[in-house]
C-alpha positions as CSV (number, residue, x, y, z in Angstrom):
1,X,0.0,0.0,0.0
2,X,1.1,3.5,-1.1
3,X,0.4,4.6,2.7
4,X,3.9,4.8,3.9
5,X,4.8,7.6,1.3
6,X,2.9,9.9,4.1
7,X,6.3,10.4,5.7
8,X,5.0,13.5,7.8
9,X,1.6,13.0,8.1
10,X,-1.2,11.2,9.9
11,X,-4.5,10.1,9.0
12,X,-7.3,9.9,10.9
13,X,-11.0,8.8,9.9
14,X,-13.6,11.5,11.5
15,X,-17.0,9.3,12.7
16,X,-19.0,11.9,12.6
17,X,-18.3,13.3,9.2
18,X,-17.7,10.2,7.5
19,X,-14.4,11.0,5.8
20,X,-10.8,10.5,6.4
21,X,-8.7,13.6,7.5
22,X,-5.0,13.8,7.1
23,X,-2.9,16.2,8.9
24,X,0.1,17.7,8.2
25,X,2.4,19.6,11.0
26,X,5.5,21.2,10.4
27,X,8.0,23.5,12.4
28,X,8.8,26.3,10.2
29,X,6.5,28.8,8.4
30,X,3.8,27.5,5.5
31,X,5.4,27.3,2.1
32,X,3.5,27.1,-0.9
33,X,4.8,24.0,-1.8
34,X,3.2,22.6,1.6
35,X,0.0,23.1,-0.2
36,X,1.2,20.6,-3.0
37,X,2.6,17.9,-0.7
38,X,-0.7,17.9,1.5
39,X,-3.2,17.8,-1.7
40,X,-0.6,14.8,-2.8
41,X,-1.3,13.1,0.2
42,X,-5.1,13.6,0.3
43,X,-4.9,12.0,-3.5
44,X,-3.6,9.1,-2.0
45,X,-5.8,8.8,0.7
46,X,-8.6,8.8,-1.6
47,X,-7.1,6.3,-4.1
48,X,-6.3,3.8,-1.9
49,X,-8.6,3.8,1.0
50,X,-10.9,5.9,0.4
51,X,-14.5,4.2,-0.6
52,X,-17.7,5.6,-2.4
53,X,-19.6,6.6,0.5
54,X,-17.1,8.3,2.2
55,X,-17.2,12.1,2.5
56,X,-14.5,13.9,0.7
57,X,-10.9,13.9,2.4
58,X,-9.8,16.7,4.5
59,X,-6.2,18.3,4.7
60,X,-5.1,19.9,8.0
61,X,-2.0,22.1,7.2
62,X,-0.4,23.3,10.7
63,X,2.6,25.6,10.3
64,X,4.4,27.5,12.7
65,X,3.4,30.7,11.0
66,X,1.5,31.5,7.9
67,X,1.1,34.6,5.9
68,X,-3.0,35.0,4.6
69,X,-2.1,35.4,1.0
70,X,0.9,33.6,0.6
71,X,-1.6,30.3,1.7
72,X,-4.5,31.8,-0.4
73,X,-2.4,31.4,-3.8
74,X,-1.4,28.7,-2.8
75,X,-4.5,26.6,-2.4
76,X,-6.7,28.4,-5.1
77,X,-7.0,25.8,-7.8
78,X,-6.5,23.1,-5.1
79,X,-10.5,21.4,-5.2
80,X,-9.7,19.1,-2.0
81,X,-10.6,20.8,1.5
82,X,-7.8,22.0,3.0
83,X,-6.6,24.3,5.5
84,X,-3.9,26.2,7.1
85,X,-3.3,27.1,10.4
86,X,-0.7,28.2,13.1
87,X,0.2,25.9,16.1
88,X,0.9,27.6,19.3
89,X,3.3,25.9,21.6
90,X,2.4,26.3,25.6
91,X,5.1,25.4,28.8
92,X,2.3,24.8,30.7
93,X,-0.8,22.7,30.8
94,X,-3.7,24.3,31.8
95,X,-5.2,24.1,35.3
96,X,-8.8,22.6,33.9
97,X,-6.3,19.8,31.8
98,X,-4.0,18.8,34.6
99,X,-6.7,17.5,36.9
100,X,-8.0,15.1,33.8
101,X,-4.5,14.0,33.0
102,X,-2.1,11.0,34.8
103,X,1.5,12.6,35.7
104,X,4.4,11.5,34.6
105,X,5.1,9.7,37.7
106,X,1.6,8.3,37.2
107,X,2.3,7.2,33.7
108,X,5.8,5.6,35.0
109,X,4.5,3.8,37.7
110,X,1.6,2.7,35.0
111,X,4.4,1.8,32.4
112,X,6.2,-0.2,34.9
113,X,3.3,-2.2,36.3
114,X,2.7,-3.2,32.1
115,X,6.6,-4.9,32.9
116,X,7.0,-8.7,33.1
């Protein structure tokens, strides 16, 4: 299967919405070309595991910045649904997510109990 040509992506299937979505995140700032590599991916998604009564694929472009227009020319004769965002790195859970979270001693201990 072609899949393993998705060297920096992952795809997911969305329940709800019936169609598979791959995302894309990379460290620098969105270059066009981005916009080309992602809509390569999504072609392969839909050739390969894609079936009739699935939903059209979605592309999830995550950069570390993006200019507006630079991402507007870039997608404009593009027909698959994609988009482009910017990813914001935190230091810091927030309160409301720590308390729903293990810790990492939490997840050790758990890890270690998995041990034979």
């Amino acid at each position: 299967m072609y899949l393993n040509k998705l060297h920096n992506a992952e795809v997911f299937f969305h329940v709800k919405l019936n169609c598979f979505v791959v995302c894309e995140i990379k460290i620098t700032p969105f270059e066009p070309e981005y916009a080309g590599k992602l809509n390569f991916y999504l072609n392969l998604v839909d050739e390969t595991i894609k079936e009739p009564h699935h939903n059209p694929t979605i592309g999830i472009l995550l950069c570390k910045k993006h200019k507006k227009y630079k991402a507007e020319y870039a997608l404009r004769n593009i027909s698959s649904p994609i988009g482009v965002s910017e990813y914001q790195l935190i230091k810091q859970l927030p309160d409301k997510l720590k308390t729903n979270l293990p810790t990492i001693e939490e997840l050790e201990a758990e890890l270690d109990n998995d041990k034979p």
